[in-house]
C-alpha positions in Angstrom: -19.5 6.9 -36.5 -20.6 3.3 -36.9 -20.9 0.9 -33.6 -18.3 -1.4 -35.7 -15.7 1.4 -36.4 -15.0 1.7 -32.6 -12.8 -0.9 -31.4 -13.2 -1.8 -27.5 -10.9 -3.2 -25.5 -9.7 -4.2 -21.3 -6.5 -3.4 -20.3 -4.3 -4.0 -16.8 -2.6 -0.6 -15.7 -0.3 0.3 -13.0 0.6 3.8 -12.9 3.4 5.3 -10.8 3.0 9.1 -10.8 5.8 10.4 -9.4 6.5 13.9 -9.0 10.1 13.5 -11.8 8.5 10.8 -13.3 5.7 8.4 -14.7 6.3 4.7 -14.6 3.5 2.7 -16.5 3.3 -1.0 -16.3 0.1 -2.9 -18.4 -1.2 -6.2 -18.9 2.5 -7.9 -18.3 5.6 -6.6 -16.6 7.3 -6.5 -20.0 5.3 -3.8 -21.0 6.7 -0.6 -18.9 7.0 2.5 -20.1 8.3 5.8 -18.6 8.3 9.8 -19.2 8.9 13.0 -17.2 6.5 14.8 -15.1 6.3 17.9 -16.9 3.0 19.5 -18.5 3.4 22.5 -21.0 0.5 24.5 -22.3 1.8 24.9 -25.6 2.1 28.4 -27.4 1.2 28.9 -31.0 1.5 25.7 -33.5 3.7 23.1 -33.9 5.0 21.6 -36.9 6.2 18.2 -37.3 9.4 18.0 -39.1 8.7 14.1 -40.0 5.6 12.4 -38.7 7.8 9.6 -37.5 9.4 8.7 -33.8 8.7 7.3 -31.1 4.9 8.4 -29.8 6.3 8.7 -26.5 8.6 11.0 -26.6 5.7 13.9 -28.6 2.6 13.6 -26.6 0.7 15.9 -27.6 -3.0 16.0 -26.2 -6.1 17.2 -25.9 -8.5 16.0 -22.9 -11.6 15.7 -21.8 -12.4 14.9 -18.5 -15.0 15.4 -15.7 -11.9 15.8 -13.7 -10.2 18.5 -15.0 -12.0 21.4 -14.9 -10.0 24.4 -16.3 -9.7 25.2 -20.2 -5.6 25.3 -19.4 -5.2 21.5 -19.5 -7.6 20.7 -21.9 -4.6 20.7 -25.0 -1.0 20.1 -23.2 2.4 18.8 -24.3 3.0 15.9 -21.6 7.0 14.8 -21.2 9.8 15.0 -22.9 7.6 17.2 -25.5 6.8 19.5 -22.9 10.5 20.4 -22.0 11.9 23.3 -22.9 8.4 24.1 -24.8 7.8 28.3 -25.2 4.6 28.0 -23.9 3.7 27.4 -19.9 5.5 24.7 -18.3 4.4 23.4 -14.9 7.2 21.1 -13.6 6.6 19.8 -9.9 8.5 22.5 -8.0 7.6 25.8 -5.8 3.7 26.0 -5.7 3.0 22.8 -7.7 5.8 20.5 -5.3 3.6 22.2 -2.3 0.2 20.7 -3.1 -1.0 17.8 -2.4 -0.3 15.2 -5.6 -4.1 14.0 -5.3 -5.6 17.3 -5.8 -3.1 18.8 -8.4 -4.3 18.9 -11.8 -1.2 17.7 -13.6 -1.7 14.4 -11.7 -5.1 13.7 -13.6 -3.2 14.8 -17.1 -0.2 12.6 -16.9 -2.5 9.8 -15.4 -4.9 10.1 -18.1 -2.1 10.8 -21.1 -0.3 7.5 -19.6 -3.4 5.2 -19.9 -4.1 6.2 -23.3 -0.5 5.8 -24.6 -0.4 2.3 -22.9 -3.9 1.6 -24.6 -2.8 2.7 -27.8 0.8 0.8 -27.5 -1.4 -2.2 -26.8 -3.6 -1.8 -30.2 -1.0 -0.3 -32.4 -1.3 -2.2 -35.2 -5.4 -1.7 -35.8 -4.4 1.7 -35.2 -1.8 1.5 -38.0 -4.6 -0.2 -40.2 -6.7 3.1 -40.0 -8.5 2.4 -36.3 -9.1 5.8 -34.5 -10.9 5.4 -32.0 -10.5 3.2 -29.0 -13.1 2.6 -25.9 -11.4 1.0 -23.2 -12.2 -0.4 -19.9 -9.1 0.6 -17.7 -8.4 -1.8 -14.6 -6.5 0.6 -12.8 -4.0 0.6 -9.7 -2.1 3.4 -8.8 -1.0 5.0 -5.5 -0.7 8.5 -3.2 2.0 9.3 -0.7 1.6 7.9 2.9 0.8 11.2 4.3 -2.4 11.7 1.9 -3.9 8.1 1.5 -6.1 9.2 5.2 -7.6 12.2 3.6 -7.4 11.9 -0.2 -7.4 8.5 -1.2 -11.4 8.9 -1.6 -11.3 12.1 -3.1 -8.4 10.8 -5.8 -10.4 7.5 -6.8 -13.5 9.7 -7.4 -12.3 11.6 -9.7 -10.2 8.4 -11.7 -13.6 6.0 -11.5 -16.2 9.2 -11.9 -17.1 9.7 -15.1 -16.0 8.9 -19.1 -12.1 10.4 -19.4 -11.0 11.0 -23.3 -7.9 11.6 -24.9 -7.1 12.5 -28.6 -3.8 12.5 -29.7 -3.0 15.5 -31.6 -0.2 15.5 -33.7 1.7 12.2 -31.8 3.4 10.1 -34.5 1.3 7.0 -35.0 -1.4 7.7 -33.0 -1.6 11.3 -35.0 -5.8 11.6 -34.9 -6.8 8.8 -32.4 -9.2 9.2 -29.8 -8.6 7.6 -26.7 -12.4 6.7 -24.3 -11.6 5.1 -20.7 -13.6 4.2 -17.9 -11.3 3.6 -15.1 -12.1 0.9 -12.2 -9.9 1.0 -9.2 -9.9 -3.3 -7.8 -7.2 -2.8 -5.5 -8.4 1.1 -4.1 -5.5 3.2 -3.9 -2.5 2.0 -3.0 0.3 3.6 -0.4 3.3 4.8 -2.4 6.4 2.8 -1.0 4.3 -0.2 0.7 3.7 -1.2 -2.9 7.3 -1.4 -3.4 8.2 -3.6 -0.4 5.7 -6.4 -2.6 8.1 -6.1 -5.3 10.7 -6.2 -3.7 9.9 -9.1 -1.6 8.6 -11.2 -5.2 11.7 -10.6 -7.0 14.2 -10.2 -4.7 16.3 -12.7 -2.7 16.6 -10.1 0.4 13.6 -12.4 1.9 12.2 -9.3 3.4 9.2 -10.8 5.1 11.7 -12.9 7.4 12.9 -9.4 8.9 11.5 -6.2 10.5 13.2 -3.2 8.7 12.4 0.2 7.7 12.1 1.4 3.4 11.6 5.3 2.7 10.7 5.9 -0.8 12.4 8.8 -2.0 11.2 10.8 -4.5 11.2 14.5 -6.0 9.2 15.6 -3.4 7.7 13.2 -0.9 9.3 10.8 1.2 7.6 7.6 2.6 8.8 6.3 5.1 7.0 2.7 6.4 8.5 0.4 8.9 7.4 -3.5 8.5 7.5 -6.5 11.1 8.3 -9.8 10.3 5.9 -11.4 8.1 5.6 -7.9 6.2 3.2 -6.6 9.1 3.0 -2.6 8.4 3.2 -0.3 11.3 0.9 2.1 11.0 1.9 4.0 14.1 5.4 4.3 13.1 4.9 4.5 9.5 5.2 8.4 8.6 6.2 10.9 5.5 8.0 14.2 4.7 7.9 16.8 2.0 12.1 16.7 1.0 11.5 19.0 -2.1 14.6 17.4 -4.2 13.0 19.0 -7.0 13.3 22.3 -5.5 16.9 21.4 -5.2 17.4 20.3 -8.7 15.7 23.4 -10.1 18.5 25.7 -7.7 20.7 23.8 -9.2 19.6 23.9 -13.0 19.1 27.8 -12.1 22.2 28.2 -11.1 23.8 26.4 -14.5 21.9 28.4 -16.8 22.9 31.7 -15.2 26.1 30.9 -17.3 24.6 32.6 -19.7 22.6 30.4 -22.1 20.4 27.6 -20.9 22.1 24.2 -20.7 19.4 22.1 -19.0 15.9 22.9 -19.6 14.4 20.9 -16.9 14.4 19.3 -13.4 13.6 15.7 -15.3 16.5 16.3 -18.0 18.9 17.2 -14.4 17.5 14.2 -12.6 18.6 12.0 -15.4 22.2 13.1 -15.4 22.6 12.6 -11.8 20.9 9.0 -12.1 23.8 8.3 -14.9 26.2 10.5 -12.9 26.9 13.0 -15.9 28.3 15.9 -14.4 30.0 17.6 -17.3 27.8 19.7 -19.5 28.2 19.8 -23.3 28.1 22.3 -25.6 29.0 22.0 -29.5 31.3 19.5 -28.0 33.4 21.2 -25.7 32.5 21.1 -21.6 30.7 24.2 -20.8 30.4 23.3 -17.4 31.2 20.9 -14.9 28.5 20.7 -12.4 30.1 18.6 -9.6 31.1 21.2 -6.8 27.4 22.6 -7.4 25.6 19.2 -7.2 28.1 18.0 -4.1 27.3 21.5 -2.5 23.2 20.8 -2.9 22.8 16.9 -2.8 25.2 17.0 1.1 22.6 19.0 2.4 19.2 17.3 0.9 21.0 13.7 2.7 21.3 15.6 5.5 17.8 16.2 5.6 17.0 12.7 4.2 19.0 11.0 7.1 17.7 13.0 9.7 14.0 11.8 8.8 14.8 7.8 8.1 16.6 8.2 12.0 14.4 10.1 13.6 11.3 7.3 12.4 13.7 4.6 12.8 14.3 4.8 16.6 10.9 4.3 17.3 11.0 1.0 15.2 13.1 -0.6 17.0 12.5 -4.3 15.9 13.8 -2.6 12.2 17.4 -4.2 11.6 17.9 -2.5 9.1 16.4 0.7 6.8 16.2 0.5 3.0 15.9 3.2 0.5 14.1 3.0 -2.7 13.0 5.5 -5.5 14.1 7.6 -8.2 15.3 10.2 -5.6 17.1 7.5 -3.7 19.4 6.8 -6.8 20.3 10.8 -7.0 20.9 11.0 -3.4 22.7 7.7 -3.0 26.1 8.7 -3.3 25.8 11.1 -0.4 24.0 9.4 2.1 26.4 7.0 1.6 29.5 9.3 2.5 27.3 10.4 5.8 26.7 7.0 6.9 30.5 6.1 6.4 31.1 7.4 9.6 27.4 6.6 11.2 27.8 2.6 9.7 23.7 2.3 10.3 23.0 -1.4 8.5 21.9 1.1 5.3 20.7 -0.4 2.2 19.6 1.0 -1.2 17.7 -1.3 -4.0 19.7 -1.2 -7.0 19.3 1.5 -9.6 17.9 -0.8 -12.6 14.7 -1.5 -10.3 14.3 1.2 -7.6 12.8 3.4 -10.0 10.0 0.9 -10.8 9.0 -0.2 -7.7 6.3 1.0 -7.0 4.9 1.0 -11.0 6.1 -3.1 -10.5 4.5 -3.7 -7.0 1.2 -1.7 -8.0 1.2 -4.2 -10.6 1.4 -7.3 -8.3 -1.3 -5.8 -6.0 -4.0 -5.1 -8.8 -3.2 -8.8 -10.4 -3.8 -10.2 -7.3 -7.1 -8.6 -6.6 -8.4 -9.2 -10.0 -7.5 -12.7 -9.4 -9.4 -12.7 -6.5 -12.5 -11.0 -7.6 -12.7 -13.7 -10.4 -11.9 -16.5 -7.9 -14.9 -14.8 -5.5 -17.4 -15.2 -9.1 -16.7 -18.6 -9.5 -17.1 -19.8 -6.2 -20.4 -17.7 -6.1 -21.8 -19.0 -9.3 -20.6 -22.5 -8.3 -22.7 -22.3 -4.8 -25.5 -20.6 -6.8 -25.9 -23.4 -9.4 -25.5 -26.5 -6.5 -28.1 -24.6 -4.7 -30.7 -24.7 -7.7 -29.9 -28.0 -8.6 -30.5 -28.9 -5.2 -33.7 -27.3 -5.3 -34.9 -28.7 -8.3 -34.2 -32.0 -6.5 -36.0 -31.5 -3.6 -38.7 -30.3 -5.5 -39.4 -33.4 -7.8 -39.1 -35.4 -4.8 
């Protein structure tokens, strides 16, 4: 293919890869996109009914990547094309919720299928205008869980900035035959899930955080971070701790426990999670309620805050400049009702970021961080190519002299 048929391009990404779901955010808040965690190796071949839709909701892949090393991820369904798929489906739970996120394979998948959507998103019309095939340089920031950023932070950013990473989408409307290249850089390293949040929250908010020493756990499907700031937003690192909760496990009891009705009425952990965030309890069926869900999820949900509560106190006493103790995250939206009831009768100064931004926060203050740095780094040029020509033209003076 001809140099000048390839078009090249930079783009500003901040990827949240959380264990329900992946939050994308590039080159502007505005553009944010979102899609369950769920990876299907598909079985036989698919057929498009129309070749229209949205091109998030079919992505359909095929990868190749120095970082994923098995011939089982190299064509996937990724998100809401992958639920319910006949083929293998690997949804964060059991064995896959026990590994660590930076060394499980379906992080590098859904990392890798969310940067070339948002690269394609970003050149959709030359695409639309018969462009298929894209080389991108990916400024990237993205985040582990506070318990692996020690160990794996260095392992995880080799295997993003290591190599050439390429994506073609399969049978994706729009982007049906268009081959995604990246090269990742990483200018703010990898951040701590959670601490990213607190940015956010303390650039959009009018809670003025960095006045106060408090306490945030980041909830999530299976991880919770828990980080305790003095005032001026000073992290503790010696109080700042996480815990595997496993509200996925708990969501796929649940979703187990539905479908033994008889017929399966919620094929996933991310379809569950979504009723629970829009407190849909009544399940549908050719338009009658099939089943209402709301002793089981009451039952489940009293004893994951249980668990939840018992970690954010247990941290909390230690930090005991923290006024108060936020709680942020996807999970923290499921589990909000619940907690709630428990701290009735505790009254702990308890406060949860509301639902139309918890879910975001860390995507949102990734975001912040990486703009910041590449502001930065660009600011550090300048001034160094400043210095450098002053220095030669002082040199050239002194030498005519």
């Amino acid at each position: 293919m001809a140099k000048h048929d390839i078009l090249t391009t930079t783009i500003h990404l901040s990827i949240d890869n959380g264990s329900s779901h992946i939050k994308g955010i590039f080159d502007d808040l505005s553009n944010s996109f979102i899609f369950p965690n769920v990876v299907a190796q598909p079985f036989g071949e698919r057929f498009l009914l129309m070749e229209q839709g949205d091109p998030l909701d079919f992505l359909d892949v095929q990868i190749t990547s120095p970082a994923i090393d098995t011939e089982q991820y190299r064509h996937v369904y990724v998100g809401n094309l992958a639920i319910g798929d006949e083929g293998i489906v690997h949804e964060i739970v059991g064995d896959k919720a026990v590994q660590k996120k930076a060394q499980r394979p379906e992080t590098m998948v859904t990392l890798l299928t969310a940067a070339a959507y948002a690269i394609a998103t970003k050149h959709v019309d030359a695409i639309k205008r018969g462009k298929n095939r894209i080389k991108a340089a990916v400024r990237l920031g993205t985040g582990l869980p506070i318990r692996e950023i020690t160990k794996f932070s260095e392992e995880f950013a080799h295997k993003i900035t290591g190599g050439i990473h390429s994506i073609t989408f399969v049978t994706t409307p729009v982007f049906k035959g268009v081959t995604v290249e990246m090269e990742f850089t990483l200018p703010s390293d990898i951040s701590i899930d959670d601490v990213s949040g607190v940015y956010d929250m303390e650039a959009t908010s009018k809670s003025q955080l960095s006045h106060k020493g408090f306490g945030i756990a980041d909830v999530g499907g299976v991880d919770m971070d828990i980080a305790f700031f003095r005032p001026g937003l000073d992290l503790d690192q010696r109080h700042s701790t996480g815990a595997k909760i496993y509200l996925n496990d708990a969501l796929e009891s649940i979703r187990n426990e539905i479908n033994a009705q008889g017929e399966e009425l919620i094929s996933s952990t991310a379809e569950l999670t979504i009723m629970l965030i829009n407190k849909e309890y009544e399940i549908y069926a050719e338009g009658k309620v099939a089943f209402d869900m709301t002793n089981l999820v009451n039952r489940h949900m009293r004893i994951l805050a249980e668990k939840v509560l018992k970690y954010a106190r247990n941290a909390w006493k230690h930090a005991r400049y923290a006024n108060e103790f936020w709680f942020i995250g996807g999970g923290a939206i499921v589990l909000q009702p619940w907690i709630e009831r428990l701290n009735a009768e505790l009254g702990l100064p308890l406060r949860f970021d509301p639902s139309e931004f918890s879910q975001f926060r860390n995507a949102r203050g990734t975001f912040f961080l990486l703009e910041h740095a590449l502001k930065h780094s660009a600011d550090a040029e300048a001034a160094a190519s400043l210095e450098a020509k002053e220095g030669s033209d002082g040199g050239s003076g002194s030498g005519s002299a």
